[in-house]
C-alpha positions as CSV (number, residue, x, y, z in Angstrom):
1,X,0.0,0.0,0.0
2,X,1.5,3.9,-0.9
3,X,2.0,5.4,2.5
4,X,0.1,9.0,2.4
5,X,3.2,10.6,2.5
6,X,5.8,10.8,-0.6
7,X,8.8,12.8,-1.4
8,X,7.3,15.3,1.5
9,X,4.3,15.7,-0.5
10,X,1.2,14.5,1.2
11,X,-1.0,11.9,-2.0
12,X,-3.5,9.2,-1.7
13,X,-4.1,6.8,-4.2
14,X,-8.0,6.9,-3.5
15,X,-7.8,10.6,-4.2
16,X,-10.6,12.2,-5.8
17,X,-10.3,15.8,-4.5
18,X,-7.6,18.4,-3.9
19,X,-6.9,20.4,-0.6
20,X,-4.2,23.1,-0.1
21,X,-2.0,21.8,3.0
22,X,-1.0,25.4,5.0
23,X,2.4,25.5,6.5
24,X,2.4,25.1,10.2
25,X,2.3,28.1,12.2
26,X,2.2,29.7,15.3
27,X,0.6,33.6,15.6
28,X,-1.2,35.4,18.3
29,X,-5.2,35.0,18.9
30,X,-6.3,37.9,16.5
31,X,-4.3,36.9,13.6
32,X,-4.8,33.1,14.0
33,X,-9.1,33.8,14.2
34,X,-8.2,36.1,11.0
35,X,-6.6,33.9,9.1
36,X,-9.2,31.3,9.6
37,X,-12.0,33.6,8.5
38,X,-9.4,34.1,5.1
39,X,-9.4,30.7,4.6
40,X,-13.2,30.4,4.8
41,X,-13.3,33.6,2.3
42,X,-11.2,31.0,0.2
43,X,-13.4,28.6,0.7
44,X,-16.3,30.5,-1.2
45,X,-14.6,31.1,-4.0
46,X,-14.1,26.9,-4.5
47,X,-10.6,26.5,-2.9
48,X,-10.5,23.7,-0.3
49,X,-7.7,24.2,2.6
50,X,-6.4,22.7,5.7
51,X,-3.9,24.2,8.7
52,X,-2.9,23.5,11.6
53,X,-1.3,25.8,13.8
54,X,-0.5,27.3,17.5
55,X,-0.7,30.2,19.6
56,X,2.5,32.6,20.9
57,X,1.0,33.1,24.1
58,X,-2.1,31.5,26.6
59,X,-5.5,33.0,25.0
60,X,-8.5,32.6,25.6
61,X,-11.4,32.5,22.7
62,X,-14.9,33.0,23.6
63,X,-17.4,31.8,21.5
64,X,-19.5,34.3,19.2
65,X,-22.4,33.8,21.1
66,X,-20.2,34.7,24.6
67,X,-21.0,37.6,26.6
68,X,-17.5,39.3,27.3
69,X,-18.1,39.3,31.1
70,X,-17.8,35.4,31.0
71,X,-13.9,36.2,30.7
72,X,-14.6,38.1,34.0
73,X,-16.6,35.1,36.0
74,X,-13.0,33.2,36.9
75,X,-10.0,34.9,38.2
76,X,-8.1,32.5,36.0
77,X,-9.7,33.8,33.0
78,X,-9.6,36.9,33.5
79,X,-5.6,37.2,33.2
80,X,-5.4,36.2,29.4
81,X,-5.9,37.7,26.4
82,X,-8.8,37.4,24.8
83,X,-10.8,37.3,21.4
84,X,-13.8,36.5,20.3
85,X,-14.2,33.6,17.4
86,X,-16.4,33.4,14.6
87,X,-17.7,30.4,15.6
88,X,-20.3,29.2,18.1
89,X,-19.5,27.4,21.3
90,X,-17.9,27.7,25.2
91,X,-14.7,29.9,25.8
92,X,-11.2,27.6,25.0
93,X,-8.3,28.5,26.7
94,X,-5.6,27.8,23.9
95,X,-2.5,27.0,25.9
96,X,-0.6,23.5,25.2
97,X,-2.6,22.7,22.2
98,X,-2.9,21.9,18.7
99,X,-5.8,23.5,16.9
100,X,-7.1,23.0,13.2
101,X,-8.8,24.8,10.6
102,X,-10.5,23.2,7.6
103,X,-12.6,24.8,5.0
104,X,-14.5,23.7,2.4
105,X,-16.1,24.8,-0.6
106,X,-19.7,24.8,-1.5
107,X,-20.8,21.6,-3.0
108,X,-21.9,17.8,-2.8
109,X,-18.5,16.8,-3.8
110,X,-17.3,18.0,-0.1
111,X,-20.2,16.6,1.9
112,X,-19.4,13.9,4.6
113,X,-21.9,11.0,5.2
114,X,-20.5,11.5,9.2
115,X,-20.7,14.8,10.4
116,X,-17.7,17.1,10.0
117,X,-17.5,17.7,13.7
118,X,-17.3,13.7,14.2
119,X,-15.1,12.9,11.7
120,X,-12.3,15.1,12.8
121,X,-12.4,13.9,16.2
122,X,-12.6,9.9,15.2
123,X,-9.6,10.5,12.7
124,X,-7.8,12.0,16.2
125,X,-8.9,9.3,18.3
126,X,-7.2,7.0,15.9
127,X,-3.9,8.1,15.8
128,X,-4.3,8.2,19.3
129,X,-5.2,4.4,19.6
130,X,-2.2,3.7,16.5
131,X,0.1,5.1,19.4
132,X,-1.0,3.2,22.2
133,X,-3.8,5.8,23.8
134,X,-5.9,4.2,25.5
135,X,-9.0,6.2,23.7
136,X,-12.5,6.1,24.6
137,X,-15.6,6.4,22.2
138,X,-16.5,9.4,20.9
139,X,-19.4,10.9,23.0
140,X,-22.6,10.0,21.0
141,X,-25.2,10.1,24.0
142,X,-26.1,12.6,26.9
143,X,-24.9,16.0,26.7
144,X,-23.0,16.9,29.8
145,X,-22.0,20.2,31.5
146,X,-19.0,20.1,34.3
147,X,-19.2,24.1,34.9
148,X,-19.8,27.3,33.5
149,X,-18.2,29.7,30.5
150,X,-14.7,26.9,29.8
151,X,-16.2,24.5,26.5
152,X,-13.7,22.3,27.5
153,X,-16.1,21.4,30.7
154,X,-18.9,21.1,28.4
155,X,-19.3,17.9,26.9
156,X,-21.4,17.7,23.7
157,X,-22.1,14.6,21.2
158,X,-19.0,14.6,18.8
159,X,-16.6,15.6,21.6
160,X,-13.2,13.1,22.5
161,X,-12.8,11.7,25.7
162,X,-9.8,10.3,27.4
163,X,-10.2,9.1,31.1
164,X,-13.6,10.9,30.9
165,X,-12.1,14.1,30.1
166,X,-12.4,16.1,27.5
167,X,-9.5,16.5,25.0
168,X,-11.0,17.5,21.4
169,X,-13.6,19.8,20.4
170,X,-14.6,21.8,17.4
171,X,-17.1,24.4,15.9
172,X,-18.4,25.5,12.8
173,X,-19.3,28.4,10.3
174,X,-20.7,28.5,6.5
175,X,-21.4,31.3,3.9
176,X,-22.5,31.2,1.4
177,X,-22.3,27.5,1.1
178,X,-18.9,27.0,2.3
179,X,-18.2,25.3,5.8
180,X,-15.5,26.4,7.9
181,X,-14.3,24.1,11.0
182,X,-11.7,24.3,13.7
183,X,-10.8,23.1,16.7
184,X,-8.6,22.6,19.5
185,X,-6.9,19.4,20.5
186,X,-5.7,19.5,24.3
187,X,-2.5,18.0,24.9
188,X,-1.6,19.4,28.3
189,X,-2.6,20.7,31.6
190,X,-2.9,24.4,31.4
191,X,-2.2,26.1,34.8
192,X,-4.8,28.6,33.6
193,X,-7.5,25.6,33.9
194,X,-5.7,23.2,35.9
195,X,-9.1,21.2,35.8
196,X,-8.8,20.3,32.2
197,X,-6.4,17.3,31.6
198,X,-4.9,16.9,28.2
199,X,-4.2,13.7,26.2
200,X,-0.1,13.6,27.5
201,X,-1.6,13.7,30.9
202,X,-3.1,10.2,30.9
203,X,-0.5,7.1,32.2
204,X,1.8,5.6,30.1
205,X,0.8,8.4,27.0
206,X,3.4,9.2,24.6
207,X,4.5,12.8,24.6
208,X,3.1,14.6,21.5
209,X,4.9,18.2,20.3
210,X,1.8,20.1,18.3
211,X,3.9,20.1,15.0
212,X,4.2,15.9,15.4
213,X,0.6,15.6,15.7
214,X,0.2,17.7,12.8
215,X,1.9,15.9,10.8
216,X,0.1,12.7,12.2
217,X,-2.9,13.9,11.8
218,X,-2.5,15.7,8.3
219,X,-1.3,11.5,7.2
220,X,-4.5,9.9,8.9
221,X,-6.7,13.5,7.4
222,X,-5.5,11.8,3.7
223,X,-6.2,8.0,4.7
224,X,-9.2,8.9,5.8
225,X,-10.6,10.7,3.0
226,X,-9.4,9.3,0.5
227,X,-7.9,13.3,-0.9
228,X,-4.8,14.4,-1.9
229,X,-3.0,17.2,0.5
230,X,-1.2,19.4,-1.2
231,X,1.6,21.7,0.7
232,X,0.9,25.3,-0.8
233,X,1.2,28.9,0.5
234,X,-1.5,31.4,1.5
235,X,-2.1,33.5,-1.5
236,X,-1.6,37.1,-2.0
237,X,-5.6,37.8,-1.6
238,X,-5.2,36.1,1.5
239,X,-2.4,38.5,2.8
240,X,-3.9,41.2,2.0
241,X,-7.0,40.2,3.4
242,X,-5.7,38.7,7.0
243,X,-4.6,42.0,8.4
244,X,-7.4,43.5,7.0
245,X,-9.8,41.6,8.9
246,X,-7.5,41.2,11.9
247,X,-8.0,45.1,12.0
248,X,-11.8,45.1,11.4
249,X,-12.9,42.2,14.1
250,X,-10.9,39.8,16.0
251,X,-8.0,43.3,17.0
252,X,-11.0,45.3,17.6
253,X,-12.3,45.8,21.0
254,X,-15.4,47.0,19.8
255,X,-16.3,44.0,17.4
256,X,-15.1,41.8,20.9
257,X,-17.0,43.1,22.7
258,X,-20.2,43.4,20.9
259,X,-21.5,40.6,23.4
């Protein structure tokens, strides 16, 4: 069988789509949330594209939906910046983590018989059992809230569990058609949430630095779908328009605070 992964170019013999592959990165909250929004911009206009990235320092997102006082309702919350996503969903704090971004264009081509949200999370869960994580199901029952404002003590249907806790959960946005989807992946205790425990937490887990996973991930992404990954670089349109947006919404205290 052709592994996913040739001459550093990510292929698939079952391919039957194309997605851009964006170079791993690491950028502060605004320009990360910017950036995503660029690629769903992308998205509309037919190009498919997938990222994974980081963040420079401990941030905390807030849903759209948020109020900006639920930033105020824990002392530990309080301390970090902040930024309000595009998407729905609890307040993540994104400290040692890996977080994706997919888009997708409009079209039946791009439709999943399992629900975006799902799939992600079961093409985490097994790399995490193909390196020895003990991983359990993915949540398909009773929804479950641990506390208040933190999505991370939320548990929905879709969400990973290790140990019972929650390690991977996503959101979603579409116009015009096109889907946007990202998500965080815990991987370690924050001492901003100390409650949350991340997948190298668990006994006997093997460490995983963000940019391995990635690549893990980006490898079981192609299996999975049967696509080929192609490594490309944002476009020009896209550079323009990140800071643009960055300056417009997610830098703007007026647009985070709307809520």
């Amino acid at each position: 069988m052709d592994s996913p992964v040739s001459h550093g170019r990510v292929v698939n013999t079952r391919m039957s789509q194309t997605i851009r592959l964006l170079p791993f990165a690491s950028a502060d909250g605004s320009t990360n949330m910017s950036a995503d929004e660029a690629m769903l911009e992308s998205a509309v206009r037919g190009m498919a594209s997938l990222r994974f990235y980081t963040w420079t320092v401990p941030t905390l997102s807030l849903g759209y939906f948020q109020s900006a006082e639920d930033r105020t309702r824990a002392a530990y919350l309080s301390r970090l910046p902040w930024v309000r996503r595009s998407t729905g969903g609890a307040a993540i704090v994104h400290h040692h983590e890996l977080t994706y971004a997919l888009a997708l264009p409009p079209g039946k081509e791009w439709v999943s018989q399992e629900h975006w949200i799902c799939r992600a999370h079961h093409i985490v869960q097994r790399v995490l059992v193909a390196h020895g994580v003990e991983s359990h199901a993915v949540i398909c029952g009773e929804e479950q809230k641990l506390g208040p404002v933190v999505c991370f003590l939320h548990q929905t249907p879709g969400d990973l569990l290790i140990g019972g806790s929650k390690v991977a959960g996503s959101a979603q946005r579409k116009m015009r058609g096109a889907l946007l989807q990202h998500g965080s992946i815990l991987l370690r205790r924050s001492e901003f949430v100390p409650a949350l425990a991340g997948i190298c937490d668990a006994a006997s887990t093997p460490g995983f630095a963000p940019d391995v996973l990635a690549e893990l991930l980006t490898n079981a992404f192609a299996t999975d779908t049967g696509w080929a990954l192609t490594p490309g670089e944002w476009t020009s349109d896209e550079l323009e328009r990140i800071p643009a947006i960055r300056a417009e919404k997610y830098a703007n205290r007026e647009w985070n605070e709307k809520r």
